[in-house]
VOGU-434096 format. One record per residue: residue in three letters; x, y, z of N, C-alpha, C in turn; residue number from 0. Coordinates in steps of 0.2 Angstrom, whole numbers. Layout:
N
> ALA,X,Y,Z,X,Y,Z,X,Y,Z,NUM
...
END
This chain:
303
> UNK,676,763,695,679,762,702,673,761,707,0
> UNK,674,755,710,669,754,714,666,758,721,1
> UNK,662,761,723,661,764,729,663,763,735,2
> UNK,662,755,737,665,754,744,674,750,742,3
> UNK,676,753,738,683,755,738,687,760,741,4
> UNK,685,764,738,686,772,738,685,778,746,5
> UNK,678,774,747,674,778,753,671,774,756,6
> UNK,667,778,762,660,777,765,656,776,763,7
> UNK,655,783,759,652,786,755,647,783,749,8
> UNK,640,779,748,639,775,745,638,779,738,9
> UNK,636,787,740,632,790,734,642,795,731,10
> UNK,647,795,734,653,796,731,657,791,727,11
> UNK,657,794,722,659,791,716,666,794,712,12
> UNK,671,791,711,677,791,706,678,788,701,13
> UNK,679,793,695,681,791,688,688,793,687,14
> UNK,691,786,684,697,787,681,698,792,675,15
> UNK,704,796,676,705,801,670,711,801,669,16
> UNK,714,803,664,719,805,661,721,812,657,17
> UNK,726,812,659,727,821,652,736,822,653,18
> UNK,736,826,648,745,826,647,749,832,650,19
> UNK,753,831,652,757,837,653,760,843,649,20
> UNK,763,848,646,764,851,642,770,849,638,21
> UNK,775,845,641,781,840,636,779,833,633,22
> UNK,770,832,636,767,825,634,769,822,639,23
> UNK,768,818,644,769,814,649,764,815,650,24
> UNK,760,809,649,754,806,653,751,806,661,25
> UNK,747,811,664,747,809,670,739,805,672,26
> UNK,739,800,679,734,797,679,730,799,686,27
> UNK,723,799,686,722,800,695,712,799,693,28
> UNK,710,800,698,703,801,697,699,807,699,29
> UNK,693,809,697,691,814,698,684,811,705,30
> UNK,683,813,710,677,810,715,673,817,714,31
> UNK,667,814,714,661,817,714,655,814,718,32
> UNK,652,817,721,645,814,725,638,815,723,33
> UNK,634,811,723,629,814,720,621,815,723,34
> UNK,622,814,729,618,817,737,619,825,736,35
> UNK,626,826,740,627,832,741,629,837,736,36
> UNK,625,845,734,627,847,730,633,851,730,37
> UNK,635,851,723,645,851,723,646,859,726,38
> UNK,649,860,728,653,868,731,655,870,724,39
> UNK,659,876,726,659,881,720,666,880,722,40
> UNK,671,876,725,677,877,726,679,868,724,41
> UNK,685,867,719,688,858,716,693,859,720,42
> UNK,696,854,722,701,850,725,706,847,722,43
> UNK,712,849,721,718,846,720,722,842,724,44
> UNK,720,836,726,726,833,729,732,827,725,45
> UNK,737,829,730,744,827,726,747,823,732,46
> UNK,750,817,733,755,814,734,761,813,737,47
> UNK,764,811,743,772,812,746,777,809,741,48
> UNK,782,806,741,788,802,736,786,795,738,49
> UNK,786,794,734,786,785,731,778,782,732,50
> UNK,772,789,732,764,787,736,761,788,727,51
> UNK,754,787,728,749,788,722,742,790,724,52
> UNK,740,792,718,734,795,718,730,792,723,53
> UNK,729,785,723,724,779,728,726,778,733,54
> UNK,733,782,735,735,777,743,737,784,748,55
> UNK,740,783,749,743,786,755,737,792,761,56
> UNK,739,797,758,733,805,764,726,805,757,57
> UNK,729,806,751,725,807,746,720,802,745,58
> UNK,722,796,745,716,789,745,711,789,749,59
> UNK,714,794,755,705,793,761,701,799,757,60
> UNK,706,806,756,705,812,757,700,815,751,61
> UNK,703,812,746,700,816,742,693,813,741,62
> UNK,692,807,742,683,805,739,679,809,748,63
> UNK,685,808,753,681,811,759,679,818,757,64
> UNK,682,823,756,682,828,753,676,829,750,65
> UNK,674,825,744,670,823,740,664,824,745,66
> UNK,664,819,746,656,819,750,653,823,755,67
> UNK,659,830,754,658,835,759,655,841,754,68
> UNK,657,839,748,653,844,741,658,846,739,69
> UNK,664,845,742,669,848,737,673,840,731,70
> UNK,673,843,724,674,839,720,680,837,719,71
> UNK,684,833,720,692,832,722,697,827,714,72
> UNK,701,830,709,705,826,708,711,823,712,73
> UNK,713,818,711,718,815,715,722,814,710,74
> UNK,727,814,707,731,814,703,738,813,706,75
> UNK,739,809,697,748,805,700,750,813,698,76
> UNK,760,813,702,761,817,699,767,811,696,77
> UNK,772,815,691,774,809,687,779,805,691,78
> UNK,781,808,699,786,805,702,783,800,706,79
> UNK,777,798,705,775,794,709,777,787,709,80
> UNK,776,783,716,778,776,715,786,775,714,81
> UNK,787,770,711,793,768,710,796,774,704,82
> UNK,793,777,702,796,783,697,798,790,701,83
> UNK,798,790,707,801,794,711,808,792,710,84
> UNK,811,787,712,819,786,708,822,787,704,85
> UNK,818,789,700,822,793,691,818,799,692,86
> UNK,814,802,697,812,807,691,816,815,694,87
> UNK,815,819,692,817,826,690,813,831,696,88
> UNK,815,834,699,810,840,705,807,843,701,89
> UNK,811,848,696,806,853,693,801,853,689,90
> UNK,800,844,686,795,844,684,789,845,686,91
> UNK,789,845,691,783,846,698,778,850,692,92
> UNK,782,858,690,778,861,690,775,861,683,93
> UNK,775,858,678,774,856,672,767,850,673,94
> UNK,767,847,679,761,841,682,755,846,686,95
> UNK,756,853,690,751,853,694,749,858,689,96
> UNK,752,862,683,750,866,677,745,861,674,97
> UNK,746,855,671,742,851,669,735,849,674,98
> UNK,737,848,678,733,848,684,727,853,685,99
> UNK,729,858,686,724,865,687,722,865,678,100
> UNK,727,861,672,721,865,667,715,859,665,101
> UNK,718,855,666,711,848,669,705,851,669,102
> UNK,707,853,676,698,854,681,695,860,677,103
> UNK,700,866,676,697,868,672,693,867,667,104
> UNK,697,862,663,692,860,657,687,857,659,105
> UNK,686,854,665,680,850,665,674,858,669,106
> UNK,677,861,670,673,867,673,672,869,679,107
> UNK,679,869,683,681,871,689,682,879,688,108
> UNK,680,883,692,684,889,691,690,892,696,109
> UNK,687,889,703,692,888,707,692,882,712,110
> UNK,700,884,712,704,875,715,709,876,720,111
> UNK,707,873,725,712,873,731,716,867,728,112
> UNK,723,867,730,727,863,730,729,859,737,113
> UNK,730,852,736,732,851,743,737,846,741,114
> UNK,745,847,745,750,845,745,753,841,752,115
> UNK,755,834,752,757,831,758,763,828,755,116
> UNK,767,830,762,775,827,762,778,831,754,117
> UNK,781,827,752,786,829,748,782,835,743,118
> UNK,775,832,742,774,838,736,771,844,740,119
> UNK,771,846,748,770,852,748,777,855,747,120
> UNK,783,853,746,788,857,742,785,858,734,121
> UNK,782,854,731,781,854,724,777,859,724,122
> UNK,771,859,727,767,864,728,769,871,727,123
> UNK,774,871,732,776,879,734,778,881,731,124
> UNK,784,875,726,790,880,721,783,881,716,125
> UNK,779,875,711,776,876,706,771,883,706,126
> UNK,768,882,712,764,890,711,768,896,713,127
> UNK,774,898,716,779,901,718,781,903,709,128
> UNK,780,899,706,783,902,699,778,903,693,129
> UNK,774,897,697,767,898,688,763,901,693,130
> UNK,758,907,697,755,907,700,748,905,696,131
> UNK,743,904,696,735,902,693,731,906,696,132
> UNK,727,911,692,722,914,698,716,910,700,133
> UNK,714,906,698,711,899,698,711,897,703,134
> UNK,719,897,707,719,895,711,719,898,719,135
> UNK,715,896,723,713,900,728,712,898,735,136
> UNK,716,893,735,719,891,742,723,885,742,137
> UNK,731,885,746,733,879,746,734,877,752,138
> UNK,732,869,753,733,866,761,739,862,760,139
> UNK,742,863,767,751,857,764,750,856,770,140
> UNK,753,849,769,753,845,776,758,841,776,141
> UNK,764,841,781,764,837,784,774,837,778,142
> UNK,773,846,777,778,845,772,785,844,777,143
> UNK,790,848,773,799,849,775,800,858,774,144
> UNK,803,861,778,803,867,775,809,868,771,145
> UNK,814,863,770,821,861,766,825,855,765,146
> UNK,822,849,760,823,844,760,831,843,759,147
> UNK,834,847,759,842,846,756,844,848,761,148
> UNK,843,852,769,847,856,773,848,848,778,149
> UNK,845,844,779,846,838,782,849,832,783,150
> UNK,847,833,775,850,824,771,855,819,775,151
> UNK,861,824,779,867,821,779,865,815,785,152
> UNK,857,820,791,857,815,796,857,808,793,153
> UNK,854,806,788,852,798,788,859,797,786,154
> UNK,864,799,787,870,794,788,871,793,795,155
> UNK,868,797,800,874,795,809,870,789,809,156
> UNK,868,783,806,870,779,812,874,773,807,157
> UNK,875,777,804,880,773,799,888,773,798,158
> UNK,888,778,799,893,784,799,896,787,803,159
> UNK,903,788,806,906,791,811,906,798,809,160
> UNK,905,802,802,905,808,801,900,810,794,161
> UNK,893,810,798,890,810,793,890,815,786,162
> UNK,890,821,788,891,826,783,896,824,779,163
> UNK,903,822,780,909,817,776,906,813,770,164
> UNK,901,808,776,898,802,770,893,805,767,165
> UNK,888,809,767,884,813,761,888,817,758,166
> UNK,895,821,759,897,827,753,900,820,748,167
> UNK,904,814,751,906,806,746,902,807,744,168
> UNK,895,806,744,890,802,738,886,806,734,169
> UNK,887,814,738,885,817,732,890,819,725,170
> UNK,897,819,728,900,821,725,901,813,717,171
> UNK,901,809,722,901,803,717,894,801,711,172
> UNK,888,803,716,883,806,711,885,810,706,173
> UNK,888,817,707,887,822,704,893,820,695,174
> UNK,899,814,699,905,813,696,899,808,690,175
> UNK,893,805,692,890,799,686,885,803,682,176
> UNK,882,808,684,880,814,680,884,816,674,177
> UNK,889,818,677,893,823,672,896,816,667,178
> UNK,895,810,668,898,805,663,892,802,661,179
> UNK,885,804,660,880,803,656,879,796,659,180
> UNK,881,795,667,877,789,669,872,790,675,181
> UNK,869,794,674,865,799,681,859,793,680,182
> UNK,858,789,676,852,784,679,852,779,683,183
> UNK,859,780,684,863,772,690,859,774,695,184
> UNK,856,769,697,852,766,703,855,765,710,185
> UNK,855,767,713,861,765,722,855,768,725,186
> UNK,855,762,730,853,761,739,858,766,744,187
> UNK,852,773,747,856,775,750,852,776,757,188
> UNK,853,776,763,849,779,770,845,783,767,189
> UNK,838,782,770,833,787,767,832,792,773,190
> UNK,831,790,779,830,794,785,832,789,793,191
> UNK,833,795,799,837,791,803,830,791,808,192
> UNK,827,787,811,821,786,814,821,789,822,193
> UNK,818,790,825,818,794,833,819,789,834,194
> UNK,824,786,839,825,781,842,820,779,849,195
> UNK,814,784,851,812,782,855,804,779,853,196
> UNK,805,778,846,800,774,842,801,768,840,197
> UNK,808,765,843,808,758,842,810,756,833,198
> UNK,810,761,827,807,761,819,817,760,817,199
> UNK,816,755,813,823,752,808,824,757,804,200
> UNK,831,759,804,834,765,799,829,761,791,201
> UNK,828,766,787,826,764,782,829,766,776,202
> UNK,831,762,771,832,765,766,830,765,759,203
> UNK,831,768,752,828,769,746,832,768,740,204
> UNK,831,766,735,837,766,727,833,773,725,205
> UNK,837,774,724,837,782,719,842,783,715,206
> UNK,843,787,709,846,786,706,851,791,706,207
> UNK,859,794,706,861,799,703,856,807,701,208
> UNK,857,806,696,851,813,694,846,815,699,209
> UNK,843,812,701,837,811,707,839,814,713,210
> UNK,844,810,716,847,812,722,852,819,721,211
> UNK,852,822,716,858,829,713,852,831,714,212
> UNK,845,833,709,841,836,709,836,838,715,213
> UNK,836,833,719,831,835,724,835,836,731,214
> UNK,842,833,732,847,834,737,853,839,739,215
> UNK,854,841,733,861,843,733,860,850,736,216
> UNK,864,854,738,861,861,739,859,866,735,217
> UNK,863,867,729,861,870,725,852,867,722,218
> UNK,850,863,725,845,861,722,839,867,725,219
> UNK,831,866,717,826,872,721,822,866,726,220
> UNK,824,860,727,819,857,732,817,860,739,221
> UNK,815,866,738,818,870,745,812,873,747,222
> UNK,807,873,753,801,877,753,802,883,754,223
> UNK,808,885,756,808,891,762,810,897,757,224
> UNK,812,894,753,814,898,747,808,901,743,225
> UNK,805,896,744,800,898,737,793,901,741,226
> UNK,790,902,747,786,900,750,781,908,752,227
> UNK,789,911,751,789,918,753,787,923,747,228
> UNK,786,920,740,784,922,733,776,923,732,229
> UNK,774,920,738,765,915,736,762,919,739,230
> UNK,754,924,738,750,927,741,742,922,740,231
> UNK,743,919,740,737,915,738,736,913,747,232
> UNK,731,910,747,729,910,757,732,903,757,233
> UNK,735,900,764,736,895,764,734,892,772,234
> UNK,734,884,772,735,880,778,738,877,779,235
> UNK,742,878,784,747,872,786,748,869,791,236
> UNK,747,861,789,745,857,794,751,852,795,237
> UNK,752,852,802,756,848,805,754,839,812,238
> UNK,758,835,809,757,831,815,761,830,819,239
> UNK,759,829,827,764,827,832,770,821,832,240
> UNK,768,818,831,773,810,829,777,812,826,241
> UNK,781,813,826,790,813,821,791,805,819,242
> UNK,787,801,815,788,795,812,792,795,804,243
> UNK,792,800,802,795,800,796,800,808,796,244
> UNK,803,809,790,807,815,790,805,824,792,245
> UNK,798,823,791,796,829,794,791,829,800,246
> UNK,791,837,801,791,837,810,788,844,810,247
> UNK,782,845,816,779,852,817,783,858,815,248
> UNK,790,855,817,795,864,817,796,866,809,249
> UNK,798,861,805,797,862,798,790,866,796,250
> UNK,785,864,797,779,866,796,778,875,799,251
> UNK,781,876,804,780,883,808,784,886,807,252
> UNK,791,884,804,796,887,801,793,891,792,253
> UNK,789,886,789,787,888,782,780,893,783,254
> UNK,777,892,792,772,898,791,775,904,793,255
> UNK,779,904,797,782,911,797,784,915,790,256
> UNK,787,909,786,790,912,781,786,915,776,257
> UNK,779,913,777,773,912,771,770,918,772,258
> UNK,775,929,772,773,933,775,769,937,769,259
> UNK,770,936,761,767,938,758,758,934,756,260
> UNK,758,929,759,751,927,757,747,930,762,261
> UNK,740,931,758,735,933,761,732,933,767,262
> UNK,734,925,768,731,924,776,732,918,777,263
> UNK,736,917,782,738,910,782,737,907,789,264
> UNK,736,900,791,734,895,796,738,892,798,265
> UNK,739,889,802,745,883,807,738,878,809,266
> UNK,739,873,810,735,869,812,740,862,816,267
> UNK,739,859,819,743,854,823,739,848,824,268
> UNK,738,843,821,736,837,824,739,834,830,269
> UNK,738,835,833,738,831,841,740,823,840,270
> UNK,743,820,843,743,811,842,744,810,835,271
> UNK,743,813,830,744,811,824,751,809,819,272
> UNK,752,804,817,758,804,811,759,805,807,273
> UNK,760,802,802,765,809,796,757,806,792,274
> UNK,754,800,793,749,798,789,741,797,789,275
> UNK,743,801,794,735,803,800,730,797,800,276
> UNK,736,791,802,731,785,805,726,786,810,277
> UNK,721,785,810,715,787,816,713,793,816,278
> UNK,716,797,811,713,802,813,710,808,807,279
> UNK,711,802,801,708,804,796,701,807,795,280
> UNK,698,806,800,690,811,800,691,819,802,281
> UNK,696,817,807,699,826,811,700,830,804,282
> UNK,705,827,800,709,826,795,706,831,789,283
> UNK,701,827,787,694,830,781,691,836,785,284
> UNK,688,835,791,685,841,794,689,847,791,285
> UNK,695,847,797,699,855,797,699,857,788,286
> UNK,702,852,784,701,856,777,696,859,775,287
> UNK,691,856,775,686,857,772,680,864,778,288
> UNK,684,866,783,681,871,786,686,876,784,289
> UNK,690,876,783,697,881,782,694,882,773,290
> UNK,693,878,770,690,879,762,683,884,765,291
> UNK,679,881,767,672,886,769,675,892,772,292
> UNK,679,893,775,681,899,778,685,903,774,293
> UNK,689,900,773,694,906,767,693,906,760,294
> UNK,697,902,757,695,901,749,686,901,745,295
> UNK,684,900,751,677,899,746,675,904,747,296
> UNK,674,910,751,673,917,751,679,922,746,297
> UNK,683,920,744,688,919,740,686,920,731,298
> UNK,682,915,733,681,911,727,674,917,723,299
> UNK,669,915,729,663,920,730,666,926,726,300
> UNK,670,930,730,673,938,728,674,937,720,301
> UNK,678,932,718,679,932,712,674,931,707,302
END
């Protein structure tokens, strides 16, 4: 992987890797490492929103930035990524970032923050909510939902005279193709209803049945709020001002309230910032990687 793709950074470097998951499913990302600065004693997990990848979205600045701050960062698909967000499964989450931590491990990490944006700081929360890793020693979420199913119905009003009407139709009609073994049927539905005072076209997604049951319906665990209050591991959570996409400051301060059993937990607000911290990517790296020297890495030291 070439240098001035990735970074600034000429002496930061990423290697493509691969390794399985524990049911075999292949996951892909790279490993950044620098070879100026010497590596910190704390490795980097970052992960992904729905339908992003290891090379794009928060992770593609973040993780070789990181890098060049001496923290060593994989970037990793999780399996929903990309166009595989349409068929995939929530609870898989937690069988990808097990693979994930036991990676770095093998390469000889002993301790790993995790850093989750958009959708997978719910993957985040439920996964170590249930497999805790004493490995791991800090997680930073950004920019997450504090319950991705408690709102769905909005992205029908501008479509819809009674939106909650036309989401309980389509989940029931999903739930009706599951139960006939046709849950991989593909349907466009409203993804989210945009602040009107952002001028932004309602957008929408194919997803498929199963997809939309597992991460939408109520009974589903795609729920931070649920799971969030299980975690003692120290966390930060970081929020933007722009309401450009489905989630918003108040979701984020809603999950730090709830975050009563960890260690010791942060709120952080980017200012001017949106769901993808255009311009503001340096701010971006700073605050993690001081909040990593601050907490998890004395953390880490103890251990």
């Amino acid at each position: 992987m070439k240098n001035n793709e990735v970074s600034r950074d000429p002496d930061t470097h990423g290697a493509l890797v691969s390794f399985r998951a524990e049911d075999g499913v292949r996951l892909h990302g790279a490993v950044f490492t620098n070879t100026r600065v010497p590596a910190r004693d704390v490795a980097v997990i970052g992960t992904h929103g729905a339908g992003n990848s290891f090379y794009g979205s928060v992770t593609g600045f973040l993780s070789p930035a990181l890098a060049s701050l001496g923290y060593p960062t994989l970037s990793m698909n999780l399996r929903c990524h990309d166009r595989f967000y349409a068929s995939s499964i929530f609870e898989d989450c937690e069988k990808d970032f097990a693979a994930g931590i036991r990676f770095m491990k093998e390469q000889g990490y002993r301790c790993i923050v995790l850093f989750g944006h958009s959708l997978s700081v719910t993957q985040v929360v439920y996964s170590m909510a249930r497999r805790p890793d004493p490995a791991v020693v800090g997680l930073a979420l950004s920019a997450g939902h504090d319950d991705l199913r408690r709102d769905i119905y909005r992205s029908w009003e501008t479509i819809a005279d009674d939106p909650k009407a036309a989401y309980a139709r389509v989940l029931q009609e999903y739930r009706d193709m599951v139960a006939k073994g046709d849950g991989d049927r593909m349907i466009i539905i409203p993804w989210w209803r945009p602040d009107p005072k952002l001028n932004m076209r309602q957008t929408y997604r194919e997803i498929s049945a199963q997809t939309f049951v597992s991460y939408r319906a109520p009974e589903s665990n795609c729920n931070a709020s649920a799971w969030i209050g299980k975690i003692k591991t120290p966390m930060l959570l970081i929020a933007h001002s722009i309401v450009d996409t489905t989630a918003s400051p108040e979701m984020m301060r809603i999950l730090h309230r709830l975050a009563t059993t960890s260690e010791a937990t942060e709120y952080l607000e980017i200012e001017g910032s949106g769901h993808f911290y255009n311009g503001y990517e340096d701010r971006l790296t700073r605050e993690i990687a001081a909040w990593i020297e601050r907490v998890p890495a004395k953390r880490a030291v103890a251990a």
